[in-house]
Biopython code that builds the backbone (N, CA, C, O; Angstrom):
import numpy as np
from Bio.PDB.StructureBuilder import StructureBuilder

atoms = [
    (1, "UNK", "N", (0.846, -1.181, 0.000)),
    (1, "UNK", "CA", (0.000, 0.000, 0.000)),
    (1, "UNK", "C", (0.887, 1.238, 0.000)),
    (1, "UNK", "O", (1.972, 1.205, 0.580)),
    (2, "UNK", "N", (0.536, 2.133, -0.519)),
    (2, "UNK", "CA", (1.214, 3.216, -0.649)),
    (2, "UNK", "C", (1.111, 4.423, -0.018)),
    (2, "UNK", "O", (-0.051, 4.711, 0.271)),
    (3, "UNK", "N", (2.135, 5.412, 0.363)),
    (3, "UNK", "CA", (1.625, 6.192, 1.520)),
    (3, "UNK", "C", (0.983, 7.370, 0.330)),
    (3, "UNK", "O", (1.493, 7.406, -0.790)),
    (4, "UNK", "N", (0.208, 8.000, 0.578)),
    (4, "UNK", "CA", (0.304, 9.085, -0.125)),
    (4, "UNK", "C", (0.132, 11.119, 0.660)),
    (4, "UNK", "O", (0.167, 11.042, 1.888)),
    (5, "UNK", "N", (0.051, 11.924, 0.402)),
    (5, "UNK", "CA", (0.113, 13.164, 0.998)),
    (5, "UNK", "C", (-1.089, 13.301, 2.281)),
    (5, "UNK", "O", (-0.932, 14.098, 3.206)),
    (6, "UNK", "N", (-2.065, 12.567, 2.190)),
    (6, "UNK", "CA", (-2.908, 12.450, 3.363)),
    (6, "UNK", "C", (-3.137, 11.870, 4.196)),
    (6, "UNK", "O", (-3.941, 12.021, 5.116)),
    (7, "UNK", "N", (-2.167, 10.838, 3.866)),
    (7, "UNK", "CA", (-1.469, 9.704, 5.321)),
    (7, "UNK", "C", (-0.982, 10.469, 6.287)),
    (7, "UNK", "O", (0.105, 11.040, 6.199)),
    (8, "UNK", "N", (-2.194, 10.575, 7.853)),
    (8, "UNK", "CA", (-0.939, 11.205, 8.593)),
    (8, "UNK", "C", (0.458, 10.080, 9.045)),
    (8, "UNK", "O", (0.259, 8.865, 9.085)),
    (9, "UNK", "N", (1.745, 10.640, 9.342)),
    (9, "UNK", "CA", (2.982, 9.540, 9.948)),
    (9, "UNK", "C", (2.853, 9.933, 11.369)),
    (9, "UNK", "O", (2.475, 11.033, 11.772)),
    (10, "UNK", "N", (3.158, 9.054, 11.988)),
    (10, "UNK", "CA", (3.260, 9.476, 13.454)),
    (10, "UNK", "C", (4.780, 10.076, 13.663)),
    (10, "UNK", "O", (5.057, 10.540, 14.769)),
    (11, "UNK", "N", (5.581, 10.074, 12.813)),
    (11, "UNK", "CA", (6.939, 10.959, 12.895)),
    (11, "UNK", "C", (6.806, 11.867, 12.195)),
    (11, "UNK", "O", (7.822, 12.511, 11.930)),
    (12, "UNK", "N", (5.649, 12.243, 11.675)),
    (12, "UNK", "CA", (5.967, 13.761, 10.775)),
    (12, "UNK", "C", (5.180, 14.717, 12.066)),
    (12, "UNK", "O", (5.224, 15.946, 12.014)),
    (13, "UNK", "N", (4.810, 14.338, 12.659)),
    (13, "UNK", "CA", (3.442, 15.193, 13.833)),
    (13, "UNK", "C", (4.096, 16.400, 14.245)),
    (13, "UNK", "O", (5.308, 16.481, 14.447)),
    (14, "UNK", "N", (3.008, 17.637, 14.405)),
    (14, "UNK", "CA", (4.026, 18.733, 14.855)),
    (14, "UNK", "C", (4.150, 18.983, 16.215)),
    (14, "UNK", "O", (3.763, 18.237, 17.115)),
    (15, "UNK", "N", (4.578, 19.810, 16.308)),
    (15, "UNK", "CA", (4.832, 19.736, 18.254)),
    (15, "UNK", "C", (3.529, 20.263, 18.570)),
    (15, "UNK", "O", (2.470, 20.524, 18.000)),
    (16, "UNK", "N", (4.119, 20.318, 19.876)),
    (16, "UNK", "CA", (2.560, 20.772, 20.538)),
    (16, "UNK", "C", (2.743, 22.343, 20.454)),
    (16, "UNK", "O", (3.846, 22.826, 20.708)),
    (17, "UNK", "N", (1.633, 23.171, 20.087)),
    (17, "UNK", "CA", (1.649, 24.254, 20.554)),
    (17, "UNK", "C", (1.543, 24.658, 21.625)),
    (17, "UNK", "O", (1.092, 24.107, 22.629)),
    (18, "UNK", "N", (2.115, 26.043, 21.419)),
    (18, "UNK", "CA", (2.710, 26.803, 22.856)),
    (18, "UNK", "C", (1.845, 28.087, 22.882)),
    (18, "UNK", "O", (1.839, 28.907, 21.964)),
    (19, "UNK", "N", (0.913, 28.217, 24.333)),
    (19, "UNK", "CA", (-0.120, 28.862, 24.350)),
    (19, "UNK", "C", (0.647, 29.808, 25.291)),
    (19, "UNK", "O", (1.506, 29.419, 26.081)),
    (20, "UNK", "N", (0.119, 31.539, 25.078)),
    (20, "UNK", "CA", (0.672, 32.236, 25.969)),
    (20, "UNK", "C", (0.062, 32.001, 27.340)),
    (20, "UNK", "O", (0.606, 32.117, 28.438)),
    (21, "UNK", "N", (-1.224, 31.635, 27.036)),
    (21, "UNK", "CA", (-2.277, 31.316, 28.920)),
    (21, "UNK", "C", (-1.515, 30.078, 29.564)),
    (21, "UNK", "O", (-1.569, 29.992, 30.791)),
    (22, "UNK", "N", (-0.932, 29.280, 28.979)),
    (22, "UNK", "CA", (-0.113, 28.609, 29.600)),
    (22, "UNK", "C", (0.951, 28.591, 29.849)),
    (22, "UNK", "O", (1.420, 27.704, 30.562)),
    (23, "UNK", "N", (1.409, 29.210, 29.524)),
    (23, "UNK", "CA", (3.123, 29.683, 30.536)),
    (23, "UNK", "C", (3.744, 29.378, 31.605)),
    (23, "UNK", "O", (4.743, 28.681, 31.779)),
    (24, "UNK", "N", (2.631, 30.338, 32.806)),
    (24, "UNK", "CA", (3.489, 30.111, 33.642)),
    (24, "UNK", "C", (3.475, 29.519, 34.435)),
    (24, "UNK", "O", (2.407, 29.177, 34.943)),
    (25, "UNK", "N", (4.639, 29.134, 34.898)),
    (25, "UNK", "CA", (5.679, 27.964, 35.971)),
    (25, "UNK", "C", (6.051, 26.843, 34.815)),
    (25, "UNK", "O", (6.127, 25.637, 35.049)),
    (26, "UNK", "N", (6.284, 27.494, 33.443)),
    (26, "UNK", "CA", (6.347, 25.908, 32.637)),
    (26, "UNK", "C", (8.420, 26.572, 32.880)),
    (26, "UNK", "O", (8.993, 27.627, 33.150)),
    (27, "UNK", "N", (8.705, 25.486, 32.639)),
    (27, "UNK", "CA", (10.439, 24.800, 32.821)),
    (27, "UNK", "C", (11.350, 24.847, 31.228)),
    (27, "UNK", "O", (10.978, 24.205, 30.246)),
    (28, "UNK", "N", (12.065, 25.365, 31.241)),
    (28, "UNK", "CA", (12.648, 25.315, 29.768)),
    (28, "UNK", "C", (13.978, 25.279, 30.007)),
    (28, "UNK", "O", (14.481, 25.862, 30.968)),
    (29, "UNK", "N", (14.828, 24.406, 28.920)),
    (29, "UNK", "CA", (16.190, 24.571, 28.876)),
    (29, "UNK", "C", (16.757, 25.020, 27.731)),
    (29, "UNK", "O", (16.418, 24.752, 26.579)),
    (30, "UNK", "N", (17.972, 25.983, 28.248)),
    (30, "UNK", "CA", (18.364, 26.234, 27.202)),
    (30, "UNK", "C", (19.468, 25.659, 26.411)),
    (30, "UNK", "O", (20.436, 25.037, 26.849)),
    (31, "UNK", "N", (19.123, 26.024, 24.885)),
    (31, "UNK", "CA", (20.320, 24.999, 24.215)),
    (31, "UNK", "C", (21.658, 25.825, 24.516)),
    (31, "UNK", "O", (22.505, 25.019, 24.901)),
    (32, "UNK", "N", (22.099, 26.946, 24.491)),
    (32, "UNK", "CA", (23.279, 27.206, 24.743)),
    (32, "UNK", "C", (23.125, 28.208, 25.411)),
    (32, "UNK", "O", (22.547, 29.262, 25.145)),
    (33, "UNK", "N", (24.012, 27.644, 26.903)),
    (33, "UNK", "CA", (23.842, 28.383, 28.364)),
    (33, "UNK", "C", (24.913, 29.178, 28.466)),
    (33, "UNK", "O", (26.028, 28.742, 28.179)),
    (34, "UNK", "N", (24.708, 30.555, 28.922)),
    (34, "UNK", "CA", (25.549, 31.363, 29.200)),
    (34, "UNK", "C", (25.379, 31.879, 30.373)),
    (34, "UNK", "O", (24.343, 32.435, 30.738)),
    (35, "UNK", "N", (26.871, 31.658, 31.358)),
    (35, "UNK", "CA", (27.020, 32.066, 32.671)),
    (35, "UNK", "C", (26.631, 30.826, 33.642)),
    (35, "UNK", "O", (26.629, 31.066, 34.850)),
    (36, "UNK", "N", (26.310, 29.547, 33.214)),
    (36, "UNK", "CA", (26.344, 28.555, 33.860)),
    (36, "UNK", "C", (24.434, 28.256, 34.285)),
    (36, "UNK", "O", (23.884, 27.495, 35.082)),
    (37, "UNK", "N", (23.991, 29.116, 33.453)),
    (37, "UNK", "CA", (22.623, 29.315, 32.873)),
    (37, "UNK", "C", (21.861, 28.469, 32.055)),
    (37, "UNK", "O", (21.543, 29.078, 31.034)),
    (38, "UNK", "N", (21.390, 27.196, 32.078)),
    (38, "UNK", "CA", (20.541, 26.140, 32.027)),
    (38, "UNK", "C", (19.670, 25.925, 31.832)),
    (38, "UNK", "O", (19.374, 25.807, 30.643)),
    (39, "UNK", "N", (18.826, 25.757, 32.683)),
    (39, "UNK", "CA", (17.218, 25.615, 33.495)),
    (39, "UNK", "C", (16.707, 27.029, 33.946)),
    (39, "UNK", "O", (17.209, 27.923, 34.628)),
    (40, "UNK", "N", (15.409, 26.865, 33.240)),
    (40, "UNK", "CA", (14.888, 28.358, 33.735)),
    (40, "UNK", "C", (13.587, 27.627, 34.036)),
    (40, "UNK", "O", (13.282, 26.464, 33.771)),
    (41, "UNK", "N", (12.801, 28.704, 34.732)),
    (41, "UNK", "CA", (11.201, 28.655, 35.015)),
    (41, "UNK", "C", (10.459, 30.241, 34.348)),
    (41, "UNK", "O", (10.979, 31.269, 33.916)),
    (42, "UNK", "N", (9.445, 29.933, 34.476)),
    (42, "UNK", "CA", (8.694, 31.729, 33.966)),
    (42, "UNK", "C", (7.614, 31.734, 34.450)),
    (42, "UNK", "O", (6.514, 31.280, 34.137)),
    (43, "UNK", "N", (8.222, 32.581, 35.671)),
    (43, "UNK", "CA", (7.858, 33.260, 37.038)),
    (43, "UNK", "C", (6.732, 34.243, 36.834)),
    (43, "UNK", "O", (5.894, 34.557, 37.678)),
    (44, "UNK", "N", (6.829, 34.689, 35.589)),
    (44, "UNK", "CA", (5.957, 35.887, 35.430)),
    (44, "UNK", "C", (5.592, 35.869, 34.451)),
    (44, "UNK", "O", (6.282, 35.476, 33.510)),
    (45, "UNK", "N", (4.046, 36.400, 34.292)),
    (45, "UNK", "CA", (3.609, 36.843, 32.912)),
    (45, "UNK", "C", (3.689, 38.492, 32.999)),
    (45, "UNK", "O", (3.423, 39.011, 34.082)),
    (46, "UNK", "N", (4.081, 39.387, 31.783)),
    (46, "UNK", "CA", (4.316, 40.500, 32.133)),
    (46, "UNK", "C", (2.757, 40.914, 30.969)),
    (46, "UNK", "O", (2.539, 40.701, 29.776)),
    (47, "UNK", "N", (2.090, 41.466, 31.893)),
    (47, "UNK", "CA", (0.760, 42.082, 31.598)),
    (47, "UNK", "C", (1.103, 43.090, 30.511)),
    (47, "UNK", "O", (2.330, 43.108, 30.413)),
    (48, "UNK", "N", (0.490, 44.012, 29.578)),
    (48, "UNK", "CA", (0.472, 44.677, 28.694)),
    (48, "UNK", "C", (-0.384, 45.507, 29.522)),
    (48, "UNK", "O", (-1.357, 44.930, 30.008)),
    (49, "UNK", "N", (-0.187, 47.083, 29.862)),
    (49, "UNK", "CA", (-0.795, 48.292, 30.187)),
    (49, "UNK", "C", (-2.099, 47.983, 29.604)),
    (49, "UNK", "O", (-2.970, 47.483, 30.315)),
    (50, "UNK", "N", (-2.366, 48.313, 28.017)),
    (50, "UNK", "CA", (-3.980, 48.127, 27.647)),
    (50, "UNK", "C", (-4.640, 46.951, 27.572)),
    (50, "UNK", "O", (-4.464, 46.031, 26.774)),
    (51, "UNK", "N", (-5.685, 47.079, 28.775)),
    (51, "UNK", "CA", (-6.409, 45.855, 28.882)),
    (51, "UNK", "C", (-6.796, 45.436, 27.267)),
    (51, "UNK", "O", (-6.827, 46.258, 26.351)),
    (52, "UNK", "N", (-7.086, 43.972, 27.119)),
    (52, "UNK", "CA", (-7.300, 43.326, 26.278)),
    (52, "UNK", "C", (-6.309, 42.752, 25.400)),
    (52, "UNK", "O", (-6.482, 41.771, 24.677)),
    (53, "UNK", "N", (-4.918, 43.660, 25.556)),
    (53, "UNK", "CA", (-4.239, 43.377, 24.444)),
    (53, "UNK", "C", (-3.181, 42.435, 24.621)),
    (53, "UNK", "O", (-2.528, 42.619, 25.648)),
    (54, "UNK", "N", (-2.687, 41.079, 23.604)),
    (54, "UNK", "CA", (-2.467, 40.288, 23.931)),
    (54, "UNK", "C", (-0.827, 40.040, 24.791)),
    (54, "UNK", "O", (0.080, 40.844, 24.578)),
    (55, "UNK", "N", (-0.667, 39.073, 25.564)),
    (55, "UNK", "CA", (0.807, 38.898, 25.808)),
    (55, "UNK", "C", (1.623, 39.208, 25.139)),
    (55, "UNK", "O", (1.556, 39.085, 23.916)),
    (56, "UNK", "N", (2.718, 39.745, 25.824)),
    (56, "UNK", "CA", (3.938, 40.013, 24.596)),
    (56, "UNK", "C", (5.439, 39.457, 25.208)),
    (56, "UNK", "O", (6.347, 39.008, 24.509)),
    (57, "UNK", "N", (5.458, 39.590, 26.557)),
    (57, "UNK", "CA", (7.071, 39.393, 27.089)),
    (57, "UNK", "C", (6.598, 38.474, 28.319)),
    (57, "UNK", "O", (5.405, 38.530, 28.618)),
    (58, "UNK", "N", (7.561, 37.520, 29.148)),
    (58, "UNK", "CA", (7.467, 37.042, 29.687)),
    (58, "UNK", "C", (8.626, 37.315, 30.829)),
    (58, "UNK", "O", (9.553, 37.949, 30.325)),
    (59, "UNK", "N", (8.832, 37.027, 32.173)),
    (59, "UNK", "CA", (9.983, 36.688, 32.833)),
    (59, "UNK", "C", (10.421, 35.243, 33.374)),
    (59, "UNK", "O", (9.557, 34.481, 33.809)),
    (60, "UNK", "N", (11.587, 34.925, 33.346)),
    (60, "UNK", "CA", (12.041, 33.896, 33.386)),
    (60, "UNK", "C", (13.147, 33.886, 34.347)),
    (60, "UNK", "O", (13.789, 34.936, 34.353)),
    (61, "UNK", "N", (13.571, 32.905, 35.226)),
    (61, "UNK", "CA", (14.269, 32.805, 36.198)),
    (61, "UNK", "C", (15.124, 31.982, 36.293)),
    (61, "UNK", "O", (14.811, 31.064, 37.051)),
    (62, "UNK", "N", (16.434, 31.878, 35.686)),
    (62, "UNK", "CA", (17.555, 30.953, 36.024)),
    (62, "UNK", "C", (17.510, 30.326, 37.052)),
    (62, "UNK", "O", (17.613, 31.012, 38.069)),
    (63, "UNK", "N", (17.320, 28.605, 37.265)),
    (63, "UNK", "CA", (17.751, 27.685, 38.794)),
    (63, "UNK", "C", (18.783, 27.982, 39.262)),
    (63, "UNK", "O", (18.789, 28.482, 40.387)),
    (64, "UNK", "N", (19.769, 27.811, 38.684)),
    (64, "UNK", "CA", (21.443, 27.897, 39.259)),
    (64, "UNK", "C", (21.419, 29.175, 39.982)),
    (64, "UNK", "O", (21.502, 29.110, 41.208)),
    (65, "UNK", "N", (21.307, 30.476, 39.351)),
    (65, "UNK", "CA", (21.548, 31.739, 39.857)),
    (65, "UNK", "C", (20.466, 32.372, 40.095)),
    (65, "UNK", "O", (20.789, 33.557, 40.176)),
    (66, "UNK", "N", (19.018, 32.229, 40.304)),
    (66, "UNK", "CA", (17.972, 32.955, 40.769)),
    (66, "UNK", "C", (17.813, 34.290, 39.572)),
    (66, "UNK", "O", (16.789, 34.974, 39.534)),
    (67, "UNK", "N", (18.958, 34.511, 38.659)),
    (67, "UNK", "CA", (18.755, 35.656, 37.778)),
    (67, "UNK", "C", (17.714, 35.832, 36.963)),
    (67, "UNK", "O", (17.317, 34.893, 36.272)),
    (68, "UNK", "N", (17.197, 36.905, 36.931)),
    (68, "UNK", "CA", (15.387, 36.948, 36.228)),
    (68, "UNK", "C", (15.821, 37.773, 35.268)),
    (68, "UNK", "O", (16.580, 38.720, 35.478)),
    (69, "UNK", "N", (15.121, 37.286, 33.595)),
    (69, "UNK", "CA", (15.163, 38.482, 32.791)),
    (69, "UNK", "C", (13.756, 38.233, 31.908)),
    (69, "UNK", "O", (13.165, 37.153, 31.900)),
    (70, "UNK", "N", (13.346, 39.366, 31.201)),
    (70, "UNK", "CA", (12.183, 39.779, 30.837)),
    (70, "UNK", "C", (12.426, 39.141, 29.468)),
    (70, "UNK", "O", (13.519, 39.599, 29.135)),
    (71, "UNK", "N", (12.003, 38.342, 28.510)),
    (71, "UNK", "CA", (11.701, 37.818, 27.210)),
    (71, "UNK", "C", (10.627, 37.634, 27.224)),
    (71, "UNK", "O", (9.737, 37.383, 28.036)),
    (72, "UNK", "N", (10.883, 37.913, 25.282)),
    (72, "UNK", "CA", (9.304, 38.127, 24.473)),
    (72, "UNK", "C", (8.590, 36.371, 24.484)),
    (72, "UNK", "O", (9.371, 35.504, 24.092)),
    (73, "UNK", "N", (7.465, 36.004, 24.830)),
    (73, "UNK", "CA", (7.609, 34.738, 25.037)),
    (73, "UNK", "C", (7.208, 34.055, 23.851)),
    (73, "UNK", "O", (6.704, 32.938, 23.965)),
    (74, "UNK", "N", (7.370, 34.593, 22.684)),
    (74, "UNK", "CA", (7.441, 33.631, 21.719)),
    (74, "UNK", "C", (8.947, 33.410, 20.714)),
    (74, "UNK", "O", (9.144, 33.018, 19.564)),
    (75, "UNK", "N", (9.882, 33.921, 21.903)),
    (75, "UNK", "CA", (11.063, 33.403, 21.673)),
    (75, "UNK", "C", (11.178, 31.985, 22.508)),
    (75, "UNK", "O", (12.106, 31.205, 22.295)),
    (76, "UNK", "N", (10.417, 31.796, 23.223)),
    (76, "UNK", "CA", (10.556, 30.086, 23.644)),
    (76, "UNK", "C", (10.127, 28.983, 22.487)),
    (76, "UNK", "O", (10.515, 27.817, 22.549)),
    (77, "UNK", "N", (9.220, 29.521, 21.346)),
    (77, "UNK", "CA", (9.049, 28.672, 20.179)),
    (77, "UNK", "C", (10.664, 28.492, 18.991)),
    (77, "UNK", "O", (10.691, 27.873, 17.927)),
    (78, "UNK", "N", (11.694, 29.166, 19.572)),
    (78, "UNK", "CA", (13.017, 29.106, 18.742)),
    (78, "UNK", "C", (13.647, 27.442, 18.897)),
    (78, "UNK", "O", (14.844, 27.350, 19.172)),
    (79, "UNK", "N", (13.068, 26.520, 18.769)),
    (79, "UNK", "CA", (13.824, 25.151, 18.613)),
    (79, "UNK", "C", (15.572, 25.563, 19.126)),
    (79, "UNK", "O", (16.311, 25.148, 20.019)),
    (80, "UNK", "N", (15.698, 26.538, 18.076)),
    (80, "UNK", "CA", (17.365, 26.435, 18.194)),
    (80, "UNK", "C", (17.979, 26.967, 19.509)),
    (80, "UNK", "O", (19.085, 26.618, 19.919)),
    (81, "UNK", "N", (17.004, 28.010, 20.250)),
    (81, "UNK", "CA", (17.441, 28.788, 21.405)),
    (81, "UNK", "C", (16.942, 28.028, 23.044)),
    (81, "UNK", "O", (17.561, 28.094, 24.106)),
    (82, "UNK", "N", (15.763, 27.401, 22.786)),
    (82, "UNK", "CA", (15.011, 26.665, 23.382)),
    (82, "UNK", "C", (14.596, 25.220, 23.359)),
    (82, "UNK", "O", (14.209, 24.609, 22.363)),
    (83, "UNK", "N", (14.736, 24.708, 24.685)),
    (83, "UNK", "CA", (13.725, 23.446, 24.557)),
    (83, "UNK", "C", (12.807, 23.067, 25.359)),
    (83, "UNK", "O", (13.322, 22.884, 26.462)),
    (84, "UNK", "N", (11.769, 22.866, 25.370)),
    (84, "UNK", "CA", (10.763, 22.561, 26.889)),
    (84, "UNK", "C", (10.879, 21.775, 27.527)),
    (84, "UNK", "O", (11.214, 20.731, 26.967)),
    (85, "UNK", "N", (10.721, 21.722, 28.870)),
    (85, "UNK", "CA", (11.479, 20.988, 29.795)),
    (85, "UNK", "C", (12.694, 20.467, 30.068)),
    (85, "UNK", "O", (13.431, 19.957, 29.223)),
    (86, "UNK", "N", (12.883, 20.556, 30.999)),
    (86, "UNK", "CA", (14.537, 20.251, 31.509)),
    (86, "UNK", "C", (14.940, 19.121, 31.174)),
    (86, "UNK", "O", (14.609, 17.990, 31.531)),
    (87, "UNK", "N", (15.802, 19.562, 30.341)),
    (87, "UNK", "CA", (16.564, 18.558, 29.323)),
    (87, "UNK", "C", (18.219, 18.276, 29.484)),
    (87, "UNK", "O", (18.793, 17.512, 28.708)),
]
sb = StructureBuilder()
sb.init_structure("model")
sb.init_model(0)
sb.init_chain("A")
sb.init_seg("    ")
for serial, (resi, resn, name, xyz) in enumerate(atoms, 1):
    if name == "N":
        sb.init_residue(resn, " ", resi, " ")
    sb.init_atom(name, np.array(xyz, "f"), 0.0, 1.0, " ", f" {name:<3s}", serial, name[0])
structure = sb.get_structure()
C-alpha cells in the first residue's frame, strides 16, 4: 500500500503548541547556556498596560543563579534557542 500526501505519519506530527495562557511555571532549557545558565522557570507573565491586548514578554528565572530576565515569550518557540522541559 502506498503512503500518499494524506497519510498522517506518526513521525511527521508537529509539536505541541505553545499557548501564551499557559506559561506560567512551565520549565525550559536552554540549548546554549551562558554564565552557567541552564534551566529556567517563567515566574511571570508580564501584563500589557492596555487591557485586552495580547501577551507580549514574559519573565524567566535561572535555577542555578535565581537571575530573572524579561523575554518576548514567543522566543521560547526558537527550537534552536530553546527546549521545553529540563533537558
Amino acid at each position: 500500500m502506498s503512503a500518499d500526501a494524506t497519510t498522517p505519519r506518526s513521525f511527521e506530527r508537529a509539536p505541541n503548541p505553545l499557548s501564551s495562557r499557559k506559561l506560567l511555571h512551565t520549565k525550559w532549557t536552554a540549548v546554549a547556556p551562558t554564565r552557567r545558565e541552564k534551566h529556567f522557570l517563567v515566574t511571570r507573565l508580564v501584563t500589557p498596560d492596555a487591557p485586552g491586548t495580547p501577551l507580549v514578554h514574559v519573565e524567566i528565572e535561572a535555577v542555578h543563579s535565581k537571575r530573572v530576565r524579561v523575554i518576548a515569550w514567543r522566543e521560547l518557540r526558537d527550537a534552536a534557542a530553546w527546549r521545553q522541559g529540563w533537558v
